[in-house]
N, C-alpha and C positions, 0 to 999 in steps of 0.2 A: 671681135664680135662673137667667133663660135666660141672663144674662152671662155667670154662671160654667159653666154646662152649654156655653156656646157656644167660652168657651176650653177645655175639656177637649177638645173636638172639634179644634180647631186643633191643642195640644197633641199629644193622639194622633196627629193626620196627619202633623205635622210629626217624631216619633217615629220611625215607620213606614216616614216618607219619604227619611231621611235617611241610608240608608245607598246607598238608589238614586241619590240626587243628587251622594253623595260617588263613585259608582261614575261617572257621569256626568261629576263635575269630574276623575277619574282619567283616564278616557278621552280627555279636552280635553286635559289635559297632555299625556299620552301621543303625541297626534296635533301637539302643536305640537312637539315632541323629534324627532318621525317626520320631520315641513317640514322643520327644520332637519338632521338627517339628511340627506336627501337634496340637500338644497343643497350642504351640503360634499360629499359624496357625487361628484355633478356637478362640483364643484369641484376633484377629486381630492386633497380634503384627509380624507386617510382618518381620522387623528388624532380631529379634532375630530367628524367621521360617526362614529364609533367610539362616543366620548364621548356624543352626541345618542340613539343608539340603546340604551344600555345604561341611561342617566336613561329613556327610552320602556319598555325593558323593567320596570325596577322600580315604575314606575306599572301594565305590562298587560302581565304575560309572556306572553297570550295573545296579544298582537298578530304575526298572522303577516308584515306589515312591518316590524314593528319585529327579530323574529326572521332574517328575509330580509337587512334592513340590516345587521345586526349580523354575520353571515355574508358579505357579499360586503367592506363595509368590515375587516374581519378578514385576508380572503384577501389584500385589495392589502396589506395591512402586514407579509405574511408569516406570518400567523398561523394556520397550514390546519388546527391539530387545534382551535381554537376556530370556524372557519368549519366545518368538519365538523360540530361539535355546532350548529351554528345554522341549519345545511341542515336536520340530522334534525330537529330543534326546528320548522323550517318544515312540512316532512311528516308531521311527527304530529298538527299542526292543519290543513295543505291537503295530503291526500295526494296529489294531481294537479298542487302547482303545479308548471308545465315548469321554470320557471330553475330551481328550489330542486332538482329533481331532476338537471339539467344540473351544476349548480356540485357538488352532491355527489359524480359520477361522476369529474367533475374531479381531485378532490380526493382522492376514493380513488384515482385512477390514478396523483396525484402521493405518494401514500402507499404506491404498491405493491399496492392491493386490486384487482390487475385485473379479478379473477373476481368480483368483488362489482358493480363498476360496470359491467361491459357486462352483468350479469342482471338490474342495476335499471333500464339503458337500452334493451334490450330488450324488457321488459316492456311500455317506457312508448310503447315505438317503435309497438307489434302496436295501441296504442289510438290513437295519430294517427302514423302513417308519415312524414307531409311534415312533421311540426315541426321547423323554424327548429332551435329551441335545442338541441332531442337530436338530432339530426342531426353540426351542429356536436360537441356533445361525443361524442358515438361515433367520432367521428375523429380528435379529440384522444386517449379513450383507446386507439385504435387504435396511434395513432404513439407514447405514452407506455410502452406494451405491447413495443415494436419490430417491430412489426404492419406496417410502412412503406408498403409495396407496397402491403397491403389499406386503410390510410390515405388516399394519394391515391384508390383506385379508388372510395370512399364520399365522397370531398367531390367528384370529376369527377359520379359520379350526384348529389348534393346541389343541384352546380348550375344545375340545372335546377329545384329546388323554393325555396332560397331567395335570397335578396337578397344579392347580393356586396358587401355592404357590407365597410365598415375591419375588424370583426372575424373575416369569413371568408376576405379576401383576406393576411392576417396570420395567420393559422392554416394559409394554401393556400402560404405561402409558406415557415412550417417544415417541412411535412410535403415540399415540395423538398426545401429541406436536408438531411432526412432521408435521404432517395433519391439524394443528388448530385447532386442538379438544379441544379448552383449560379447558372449562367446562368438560368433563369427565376426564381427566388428572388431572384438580384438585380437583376432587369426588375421584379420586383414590391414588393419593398421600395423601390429608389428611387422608385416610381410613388408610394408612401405616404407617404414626406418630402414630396415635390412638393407633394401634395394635402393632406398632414396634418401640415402642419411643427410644428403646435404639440400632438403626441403624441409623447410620449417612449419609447411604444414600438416605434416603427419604427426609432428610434437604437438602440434595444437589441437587435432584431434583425439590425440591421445590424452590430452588432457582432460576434453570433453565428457571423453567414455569416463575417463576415472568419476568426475562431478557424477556421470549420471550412476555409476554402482558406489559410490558413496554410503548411501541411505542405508544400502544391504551391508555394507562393509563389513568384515569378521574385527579385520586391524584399519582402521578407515585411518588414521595417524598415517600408519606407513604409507597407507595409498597417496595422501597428500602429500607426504616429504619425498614421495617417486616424483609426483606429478609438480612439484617445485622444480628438480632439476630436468625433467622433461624441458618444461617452458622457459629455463633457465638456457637450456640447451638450442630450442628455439631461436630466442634472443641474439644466442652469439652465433647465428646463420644468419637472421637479420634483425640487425639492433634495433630497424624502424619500426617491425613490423606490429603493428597497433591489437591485432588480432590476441597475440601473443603477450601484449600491455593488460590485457584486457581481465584474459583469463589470470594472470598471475595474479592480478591484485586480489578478485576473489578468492584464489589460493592463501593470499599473504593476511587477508582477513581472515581468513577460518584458522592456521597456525596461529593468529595473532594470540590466541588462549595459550600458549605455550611460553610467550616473552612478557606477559603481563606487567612484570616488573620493569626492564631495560626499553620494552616495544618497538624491539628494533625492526619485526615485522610490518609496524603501524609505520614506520617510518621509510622503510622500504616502500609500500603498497603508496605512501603519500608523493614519493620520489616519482609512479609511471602515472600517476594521476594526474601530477603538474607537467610533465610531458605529452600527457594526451591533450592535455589542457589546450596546450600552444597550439597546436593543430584544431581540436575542438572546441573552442572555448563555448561553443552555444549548445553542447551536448548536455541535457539535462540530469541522464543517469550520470555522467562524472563532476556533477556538481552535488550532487545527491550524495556522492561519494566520498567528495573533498569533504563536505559537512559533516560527515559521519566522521572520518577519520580526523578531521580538527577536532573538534569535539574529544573524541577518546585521547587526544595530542594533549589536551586540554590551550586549544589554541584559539580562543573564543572570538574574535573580531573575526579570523580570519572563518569561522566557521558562520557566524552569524551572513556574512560577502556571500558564501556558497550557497547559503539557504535562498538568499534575498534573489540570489543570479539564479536558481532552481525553480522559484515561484513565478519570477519573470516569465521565463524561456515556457513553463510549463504548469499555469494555472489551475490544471486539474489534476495533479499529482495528488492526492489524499493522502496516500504515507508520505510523501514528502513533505504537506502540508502540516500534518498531526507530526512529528518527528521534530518539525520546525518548530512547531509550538511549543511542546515537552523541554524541548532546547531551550528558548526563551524564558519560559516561566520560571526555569530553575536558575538561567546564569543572568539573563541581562534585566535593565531596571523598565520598567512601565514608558519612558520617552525614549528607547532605544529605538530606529526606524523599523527593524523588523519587529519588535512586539507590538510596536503600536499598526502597524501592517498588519498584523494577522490577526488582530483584533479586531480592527476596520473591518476585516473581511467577513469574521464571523456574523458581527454584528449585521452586514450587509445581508446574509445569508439568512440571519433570522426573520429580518424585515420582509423576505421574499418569501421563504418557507412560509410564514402567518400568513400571509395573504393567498398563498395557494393551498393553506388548510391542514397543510403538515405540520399539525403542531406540535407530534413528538420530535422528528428532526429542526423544531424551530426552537423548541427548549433546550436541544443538546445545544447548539448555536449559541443562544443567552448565555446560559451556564457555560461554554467555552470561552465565550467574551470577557465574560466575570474575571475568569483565571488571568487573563490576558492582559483586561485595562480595566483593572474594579473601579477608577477614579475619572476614568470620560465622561463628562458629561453625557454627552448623546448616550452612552450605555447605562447610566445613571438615569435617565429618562425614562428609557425603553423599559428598564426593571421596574421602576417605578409603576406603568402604564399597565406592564405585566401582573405587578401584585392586582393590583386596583383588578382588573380583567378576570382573575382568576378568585376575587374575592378571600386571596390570603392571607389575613387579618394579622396574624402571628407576624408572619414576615414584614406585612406592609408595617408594624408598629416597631420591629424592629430596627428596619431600614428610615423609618420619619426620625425615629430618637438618634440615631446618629447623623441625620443631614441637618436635625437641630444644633445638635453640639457644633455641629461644623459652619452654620449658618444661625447664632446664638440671636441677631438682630430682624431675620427674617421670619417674619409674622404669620406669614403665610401657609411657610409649615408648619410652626408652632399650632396654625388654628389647625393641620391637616390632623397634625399628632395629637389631638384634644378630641376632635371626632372618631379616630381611631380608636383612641384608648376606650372611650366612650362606652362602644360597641364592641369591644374582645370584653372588657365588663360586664357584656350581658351573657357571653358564652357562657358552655356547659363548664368547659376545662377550668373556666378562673373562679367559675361559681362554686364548683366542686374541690377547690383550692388545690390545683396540680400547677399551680404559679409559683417562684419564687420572689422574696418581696421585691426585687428588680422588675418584675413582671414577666419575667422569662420562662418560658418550659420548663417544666420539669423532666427531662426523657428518659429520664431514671424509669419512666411508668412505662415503659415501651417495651416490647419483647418481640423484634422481629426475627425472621427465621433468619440464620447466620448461612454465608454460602463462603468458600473459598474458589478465585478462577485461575486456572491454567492458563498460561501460554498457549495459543495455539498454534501445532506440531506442522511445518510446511509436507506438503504433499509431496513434493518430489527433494533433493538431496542441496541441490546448492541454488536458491532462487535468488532471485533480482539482486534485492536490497536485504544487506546484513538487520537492518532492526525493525524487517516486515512482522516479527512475529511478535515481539516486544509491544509495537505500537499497534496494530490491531490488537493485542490481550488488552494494553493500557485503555483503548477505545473503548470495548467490551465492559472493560471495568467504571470506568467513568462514567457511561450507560443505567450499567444497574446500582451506581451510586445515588443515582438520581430518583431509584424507587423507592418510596417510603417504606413499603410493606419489608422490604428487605435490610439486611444487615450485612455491607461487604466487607470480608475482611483484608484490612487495609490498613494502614501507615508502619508503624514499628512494629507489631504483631505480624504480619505479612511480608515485610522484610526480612524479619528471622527465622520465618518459616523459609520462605526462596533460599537462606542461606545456608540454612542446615539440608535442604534438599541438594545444594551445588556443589556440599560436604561430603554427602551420602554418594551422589553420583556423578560427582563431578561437572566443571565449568562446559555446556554445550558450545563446541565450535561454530564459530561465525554467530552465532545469535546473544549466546551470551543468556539462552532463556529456560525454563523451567516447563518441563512436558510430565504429562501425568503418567506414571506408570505406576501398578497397583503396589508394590513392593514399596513406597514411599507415602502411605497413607498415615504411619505413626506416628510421620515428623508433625503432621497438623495439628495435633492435642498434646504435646509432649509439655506444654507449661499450663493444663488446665485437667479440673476437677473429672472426673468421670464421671457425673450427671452432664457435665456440660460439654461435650464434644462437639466439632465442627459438623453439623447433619449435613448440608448438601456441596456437590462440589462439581465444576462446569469443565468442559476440557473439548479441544476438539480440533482440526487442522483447516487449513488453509492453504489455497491457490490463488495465485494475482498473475493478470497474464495484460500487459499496457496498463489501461488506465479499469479493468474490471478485478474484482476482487469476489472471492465465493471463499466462504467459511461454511464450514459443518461443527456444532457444536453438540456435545449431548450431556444432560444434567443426570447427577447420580445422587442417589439416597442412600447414604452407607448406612443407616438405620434397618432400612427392610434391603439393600442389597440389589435392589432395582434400576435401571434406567429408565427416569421417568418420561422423558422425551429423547425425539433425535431433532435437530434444528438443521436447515440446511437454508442458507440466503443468500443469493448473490446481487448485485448490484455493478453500477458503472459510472465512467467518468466523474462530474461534479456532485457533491454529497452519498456520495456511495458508504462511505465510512461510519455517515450519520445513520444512515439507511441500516443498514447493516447492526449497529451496534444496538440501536434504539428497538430494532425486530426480535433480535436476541435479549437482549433486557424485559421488551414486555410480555414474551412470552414466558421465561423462568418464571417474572411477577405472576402471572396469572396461571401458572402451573403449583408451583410450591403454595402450599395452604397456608393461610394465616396463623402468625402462632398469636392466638387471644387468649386473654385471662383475664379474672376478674380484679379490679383494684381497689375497687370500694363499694360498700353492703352499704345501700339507707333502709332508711323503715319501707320506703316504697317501690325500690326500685334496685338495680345494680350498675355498675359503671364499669363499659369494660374499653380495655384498652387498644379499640382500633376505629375508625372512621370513615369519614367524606374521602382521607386521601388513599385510604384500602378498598375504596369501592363501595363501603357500605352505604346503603338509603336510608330512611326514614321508612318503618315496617318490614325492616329484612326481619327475618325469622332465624333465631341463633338456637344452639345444643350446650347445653354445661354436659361435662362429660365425667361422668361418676362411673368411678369403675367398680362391678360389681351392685351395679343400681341403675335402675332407667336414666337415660339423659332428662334433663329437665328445659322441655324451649321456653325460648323468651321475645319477646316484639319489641324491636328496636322503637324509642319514640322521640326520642332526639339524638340530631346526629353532628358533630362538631368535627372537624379537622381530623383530629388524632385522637377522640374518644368519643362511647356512643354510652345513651343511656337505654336499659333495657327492662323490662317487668316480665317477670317469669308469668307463668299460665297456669302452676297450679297452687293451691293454697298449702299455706304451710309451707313455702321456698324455703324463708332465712334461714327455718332451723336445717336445711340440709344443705345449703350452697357454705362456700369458703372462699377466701382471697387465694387468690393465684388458681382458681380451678381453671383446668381449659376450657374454652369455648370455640365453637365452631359454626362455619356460616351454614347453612340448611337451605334458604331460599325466602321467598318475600309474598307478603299477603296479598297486597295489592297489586291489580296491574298494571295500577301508573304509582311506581312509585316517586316520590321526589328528597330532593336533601331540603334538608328545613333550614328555611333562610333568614340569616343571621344578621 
C-alpha cells in the first residue's frame, strides 16, 4: 500500500512538473539558437543569424534576444519591414532597450517616418541625454531627413559624449558627404580601410563619395575604374553583402560606354541584379534595372517580365512607366500584355484627367494611347468622341475615311463621313484651295518656329535610374510635339544631329544622353542653308527623388543671343510626367512668337498662315512687317484651323504687301472676341 501511495506521489509530481521542465528545455534550445545566432551574427553571416534566430523565436517568441537578433540580422540582408517588426517586438517586451529603439528610428528614417522616429528618439533622449546609441541615431535620422547641416552639428556635440569608434566615424563621414565636405570624408574613410581593411563597408562608402565627386571629376573614367575595384574588393570581404550589389551595378552601367561592343559590363551588372533578385524579388528599382539592362542585352521577353513585375510592385513609377512604353512601342506588337497594359492605362488616365478638366495632361494621355494601341476600339472611340468635342474637322475627316475603308459595309460612317466632308467644304482652307485632290492638307503652307531639345543634364553625378534623362527629354519632346504652332526637330534629322554631337563629345556615361554645351551649337545647321538655321533651342536639368520629379528648363534664341525664359516645374507621384512636360511645352508655345506669313493676295483680302490652333480669334488685329516702311494691320475676319483670312486697313494694300511677308499678332478689337464657327 505505501508503494503504491508512494508512486502515485511521483506520478503526480512528475504530471505537474512537466510542462515546467518542458518550458525549461524550450528555453535551453532556445538560448543554444540565440549562441549560434550571434556567432554568425559576428561573423557577418546574416543568412544563417537569420535562420538561428527565427528556430530561437519558435521555441520562445518571448526572447527579447532572440527578437533583437532577428531584427538586426534582417536589417544587413535588406529586409527593413521585417527588422522593423522585430525592433517593435523587442520594445513591447524591453520598452527601454536603447539599440532596439536606435535601429528602429533607423529604420523608420529609411522608410520615410521621420516624424515617427525623431518622437521615439527624443523621448528616449530627455531619459539619458548622453546615450552612445540614440545619439548616433538621431544623426543618422537627421541626415536621412536632409536635416544636414543640423546633422553634422549633433554628431560635432556627440563627440564629446561618445567613443569615436568605426561606427561613428563612418556615419561622421556621410553626414560630410552630405554637406560636400568631400575632403574630410575622404580623410576619413581612407583612415577606415587603413585600420579596418577587413570591413567592407568602408569600400562601400568609398564608393559612395566617389558617385558623389563624379560630376566635378577632372578624370571621372579613373575615378570609376577605382571605385570598380573598391566594391570589387568589398565583395570578396562579403560576397552577400547586397549593399555592395547595389552600388557595382550602377558602377558597371556607367563603364558600360566603354564595352559597347562585347558588354561585358551589361552582362556583369545583369549577373548581381539576378542575385538581388532572389533575395528581392518585389524590389521595384531592381526590376527597373533588370528592364533596362535586357533591353540594352537585347533580351526582349525577358525585359518586357521586368517592366510588367515593375508596374505591378509600383503603379506610380512615371520613368518606369514612360521607359516601359518607349520599350514597347519600339520592340513588341499592339497584343503583347504589356503594350496592351500601358495603353489601358493611359487610356484610363485620359478618361479621368477630362473629367477633372485637365485637358492638356488628358491629351498627352490620348495621344500616348495612340502610340500604344491605335487599333482598340475603346481608343478608337474616345478619338473619335475627342475629334467631334474639339470640333477638328481635318482630323475627324481624316480618321472617318479610314474607318470607312476598314468598315466598307458600315453605313453609318459612311453617312458620318458625308456630313464631314460636307462641312470642311465650307472651310476657308478648302475654299482657298490649300487641299490636295485626296482632300488632305497641304502643310507645305505652314512655317512654324523650328526648336531643337536637349536632354536634360541630372543635378547631381549618379542618379537613380540610368535613362531618367533620356525619358524625361523623350517626355518633353513628345509634349511640344503636340503644339501646332511649333516645329520639333525630330526623327532622322535629330538623330544625326545627337550623333554627331556623341562624335564631337563623346558617348555620356550611364545615360547614353546629349547635354547642351555652348561649344556644340554648329553641329545643329551643319546639313542646311544659312537663311535657314535652327532659331530656338531648350536645355535644362533634372532631379527625381521617390516618386517626385523637378526639372528646370531654359529656352534660348541663338538669333538675338538671349534666354527667353527660365521654366522650373516640379510635380509628384501619378501623372507627374504629364504634368511636367505639358507645363514646359505650353509655355515655350506661348513664349516663341508665331512665325506668320502671307500665302495668298485676293482682290480683297490676304490669307495668312496661322489659326484657331495658334490662338488666333476672329478680329485679332495682325502687323505685315515691311522693313524700312510702316507695318501695315490687318483684322482677322475668318478664322479656320490652320489659316486665317485678314483685310488690311489701309487702302492701296496689294500694291505694297507680298507672299511670304511676315506677319505678327498685335492684339484684338473686340472684347469678346469669338472663332467663327464652322
Amino acid at each position: 500500500m505505501m508503494k503504491l501511495k508512494n508512486i502515485l506521489i511521483i506520478t503526480t509530481f512528475l504530471l505537474y512538473s512537466f510542462p515546467f521542465m518542458q518550458v525549461i528545455s524550450q528555453e535551453k534550445e532556445a538560448g543554444e539558437y540565440i549562441q549560434l545566432g550571434d556567432k554568425f551574427l559576428k561573423e557577418k553571416n546574416y543568412r544563417e543569424a537569420l535562420v538561428n534566430y527565427k528556430q530561437a523565436l519558435i521555441k520562445n517568441s518571448g526572447s527579447i534576444k532572440a527578437n533583437l537578433g532577428f531584427a538586426k540580422s534582417s536589417l544587413s540582408l535588406g529586409s527593413k519591414l521585417d527588422a522593423e517588426a522585430g525592433f517593435k517586438r523587442t520594445l513591447e517586451l524591453d520598452a527601454k532597450n536603447k539599440e532596439a529603439i536606435a535601429g528602429l528610428a533607423e529604420i523608420q528614417a529609411d522608410l520615410g517616418k521621420f516624424k515617427e522616429a525623431e518622437e521615439l528618439l527624443e523621448k528616449s533622449l530627455k531619459e539619458e541625454p548622453y546615450n552612445p546609441e540614440l545619439l548616433l541615431a538621431r544623426a543618422y535620422v537627421l541626415l536621412k531627413a536632409g536635416k544636414n547641416k543640423l546633422a553634422l552639428i549633433k554628431l560635432e556635440e556627440a563627440k564629446k559624449r561618445v567613443v569615436q569608434n568605426y561606427e561613428f566615424k563612418l556615419l561622421l563621414a556621410k553626414v560630410y558627404i552630405a554637406n560636400k565636405d568631400f575632403k574630410k570624408a575622404n580623410f576619413i574613410i581612407d583612415e577606415l580601410i587603413s585600420k579596418h581593411p577587413e570591413n567592407p563597408n568602408s569600400f562601400n562608402q568609398k564608393a559612395i563619395l566617389n558617385f558623389e565627386m563624379l560630376k566635378d571629376s577632372s578624370d571621372p573614367q579613373r575615378l570609376m575604374e577605382e571605385t570598380y575595384i573598391f566594391l570589387h574588393t568589398a565583395l570578396s570581404l562579403d560576397a552577400e553583402n547586397f549593399e555592395s550589389k547595389r552600388l557595382l551595378i550602377k558602377n558597371l552601367l556607367w563603364l558600360g560606354k566603354f564595352d559597347l561592343v562585347e558588354k561585358k559590363k551589361y552582362i556583369e551588372a545583369k549577373k548581381y541584379v539576378q542575385e538581388l533578385l532572389v533575395d528581392f524579388p518585389n524590389d521595384p528599382y531592381l526590376q527597373y534595372i533588370a528592364g533596362y539592362i535586357n533591353n540594352k542585352l537585347k533580351q526582349g521577353e525577358e525585359s518586357a517580365d521586368n517592366y510588367l513585375k515593375l508596374l505591378e510592385l509600383q503603379e506610380l513609377n512615371e520613368l518606369g512607366r514612360f521607359s516601359a512604353e518607349n520599350y514597347a512601342i519600339a520592340n513588341l506588337n499592339e497584343n503583347h500584355t504589356l503594350r496592351s497594359n500601358l495603353g489601358k492605362y493611359r487610356l484610363e488616365r485620359f478618361r479621368f484627367t477630362k473629367k477633372e478638366f485637365l485637358y492638356n495632361e488628358a491629351f498627352f494621355h490620348l495621344k500616348r494611347a495612340e502610340k500604344l494601341i491605335p487599333t482598340n476600339s475603346e481608343f478608337k472611340q474616345e478619338l473619335l468622341e475627342y475629334y467631334y468635342s474639339n470640333g477638328d474637322l481635318y482630323r475627324l475627316l481624316l480618321f472617318l475615311t479610314k474607318m470607312r475603308d476598314e468598315n466598307v459595309d458600315d453605313m453609318k460612317i459612311h453617312n458620318r463621313l458625308e456630313n464631314i466632308f460636307h462641312k470642311f467644304r465650307q472651310t476657308l482652307i478648302y475654299r482657298e484651295s490649300f487641299t490636295h485632290e485626296s482632300g488632305r492638307i497641304n502643310f507645305g503652307m505652314r512655317s512654324e518656329s523650328e526648336i531643337f531639345v536637349f536632354d536634360p543634364e541630372p543635378e547631381k553625378g549618379l542618379f537613380t535610374y540610368p535613362d531618367a534623362s533620356l525619358q524625361i527629354g523623350n517626355a518633353i519632346k513628345f509634349a511640344l510635339s503636340l503644339q501646332p504652332s511649333l516645329k520639333l526637330i525630330s526623327g532622322s534629322e535629330e538623330n544625326l544631329i545627337r550623333n554627331r554631337i556623341k562624335d564631337k563629345k563623346g558617348v555620356e556615361a550611364y545615360t547614353e544622353s546629349i547635354y547642351y554645351t555652348a561649344d556644340i551649337l554648329d553641329v545643329l545647321d551643319k546639313d542646311r542653308k544659312l537663311d535657314n538655321k535652327i532659331r530656338y533651342i531648350a536645355y535644362g536639368t533634372f532631379s527625381e527623388d521617390k516618386n517626385t520629379i523637378t526639372v528646370k528648363y531654359k529656352l534660348y534664341d541663338r538669333f538675338s543671343g538671349k534666354v527667353l525664359d527660365t521654366i522650373n516645374t516640379t510635380a509628384s507621384n501619378r501623372n507627374s510626367l504629364a504634368e511636367i512636360s505639358m507645363r514646359i511645352s505650353k509655355r515655350i508655345s506661348s513664349i516663341i512668337p508665331l512665325d506668320a506669313r502671307i500665302i495668298k493676295i485676293n482682290q480683297d483680302a490676304v490669307i495668312v498662315n496661322i489659326g484657331s490652333k495658334d490662338g488666333i480669334v476672329k478680329n485679332q488685329i495682325l502687323e505685315v512687317i515691311r522693313p524700312g516702311f510702316d507695318n501695315i494691320k490687318m483684322k482677322v475676319t475668318t478664322v479656320d484651323e490652320y489659316v486665317a483670312r485678314a483685310v488690311p486697313e489701309i487702302v492701296g494694300w496689294n500694291k505694297n504687301l507680298g507672299l511670304k511677308d511676315k506677319v505678327i499678332v498685335t492684339g484684338v478689337k473686340n472684347s469678346e472676341p469669338e472663332i467663327e464657327k464652322k
